[in-house]
N, C-alpha and C positions, 0 to 999 in steps of 0.2 A: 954410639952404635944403637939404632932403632931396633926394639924388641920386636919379633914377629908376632902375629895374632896366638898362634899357637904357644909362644911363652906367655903372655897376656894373659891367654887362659888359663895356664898351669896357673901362673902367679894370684889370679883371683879365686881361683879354686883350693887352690892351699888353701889362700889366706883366708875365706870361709870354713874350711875345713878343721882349721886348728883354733878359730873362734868356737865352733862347735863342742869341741874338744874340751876346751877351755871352761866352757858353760857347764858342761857333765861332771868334769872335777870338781867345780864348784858346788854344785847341789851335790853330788856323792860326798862330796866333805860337809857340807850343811847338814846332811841328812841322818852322816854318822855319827856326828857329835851330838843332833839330837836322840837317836836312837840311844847312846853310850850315858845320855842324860837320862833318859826316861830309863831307861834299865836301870840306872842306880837310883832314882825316885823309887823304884820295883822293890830295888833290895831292903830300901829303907820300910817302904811297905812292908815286907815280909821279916823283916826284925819284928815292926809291932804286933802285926799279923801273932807271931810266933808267941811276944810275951801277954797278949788277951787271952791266948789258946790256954797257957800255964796260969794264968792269974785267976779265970773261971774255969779251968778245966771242961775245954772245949776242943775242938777238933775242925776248926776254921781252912780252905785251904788258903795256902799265904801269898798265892800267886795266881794269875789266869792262866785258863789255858796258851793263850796266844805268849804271854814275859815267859812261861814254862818250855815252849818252843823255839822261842826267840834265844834265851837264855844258855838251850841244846846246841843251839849253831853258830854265835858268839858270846862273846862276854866283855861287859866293861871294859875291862884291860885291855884284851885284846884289841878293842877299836879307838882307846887312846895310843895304845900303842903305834898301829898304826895311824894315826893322825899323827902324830909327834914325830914318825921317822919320814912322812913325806910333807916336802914344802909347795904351795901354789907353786906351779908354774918351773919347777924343776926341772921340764925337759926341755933337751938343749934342741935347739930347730937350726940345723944348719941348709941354706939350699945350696943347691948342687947344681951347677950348670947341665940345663936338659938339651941333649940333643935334637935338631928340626929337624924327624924324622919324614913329616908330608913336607918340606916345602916353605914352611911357613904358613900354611894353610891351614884358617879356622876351624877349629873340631866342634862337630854338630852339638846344638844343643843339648844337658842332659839333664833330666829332672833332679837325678840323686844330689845335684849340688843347687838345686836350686833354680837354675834354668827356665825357664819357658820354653816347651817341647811345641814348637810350630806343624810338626809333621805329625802323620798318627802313629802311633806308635807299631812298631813292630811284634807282632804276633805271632806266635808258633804255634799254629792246629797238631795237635797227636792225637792220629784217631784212636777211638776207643777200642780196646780188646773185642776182638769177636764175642758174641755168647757163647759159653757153653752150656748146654740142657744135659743135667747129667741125667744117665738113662732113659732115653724119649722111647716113649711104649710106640711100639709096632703097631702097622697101619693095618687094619683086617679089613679083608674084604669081604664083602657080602656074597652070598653066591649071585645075586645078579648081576652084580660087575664082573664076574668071573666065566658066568655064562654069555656076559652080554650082549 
């Protein structure tokens, strides 16, 4: 059984779609392990930090502002943790037979997947709000336009 254009499409737009996917978890798990590393290089700073501060009796701070912020919104653990309880590629992709709802008929090109958008795109004008002039000063007349 010959696929119609319209499963064609679905099928290559997934399969684009979950490449995408695929590429995000990967830098997001790249990025956390490095973050989850430099934070504990941070703490280890902030040990020595802490014993110069007691050894000259000084008053150093032990950390930047930015590892101090960082530190506020996760924490080491917390981002091994999460590394450890999820694996690449964990989710299960089942397809599902799509119903040919046009026909079989090609669905217009769309940018969001990549596409080359041959037409121009469609545009929505919303005109703008009226002005409003709050309190517009009254028009005086001269007494010659009044006699005029």
């Amino acid at each position: 059984m010959a696929l119609t254009s319209y499963q064609v499409q679905f099928k290559r737009r997934m399969k684009r779609a979950i490449r995408l996917r695929a590429r995000a978890d990967q830098k997001a798990r790249r990025y956390a392990q490095l973050l989850a590393d430099a934070l504990g290089v941070a703490e280890d700073a902030a040990v020595q930090m802490n014993a110069l501060n007691q050894l000259y009796n000084v008053d150093v701070s032990t950390q930047t502002l930015l590892i101090g912020d960082l530190r506020n919104l996760v924490t080491q653990s917390q981002l091994t943790d999460a590394l450890a309880q999820s694996t690449p590629g964990e989710e299960l992709v089942i397809f599902n037979q799509i119903p040919d709802g046009n026909g079989g008929q090609a669905l217009p090109a769309n940018a969001l997947f990549g596409e080359d958008v041959t037409t121009p795109p469609l545009v929505i004008v919303v005109p703008s709000p009226p002005q409003v002039i709050d309190n517009p000063t009254p028009q005086t007349l001269t007494r010659e336009q009044v006699d005029g």
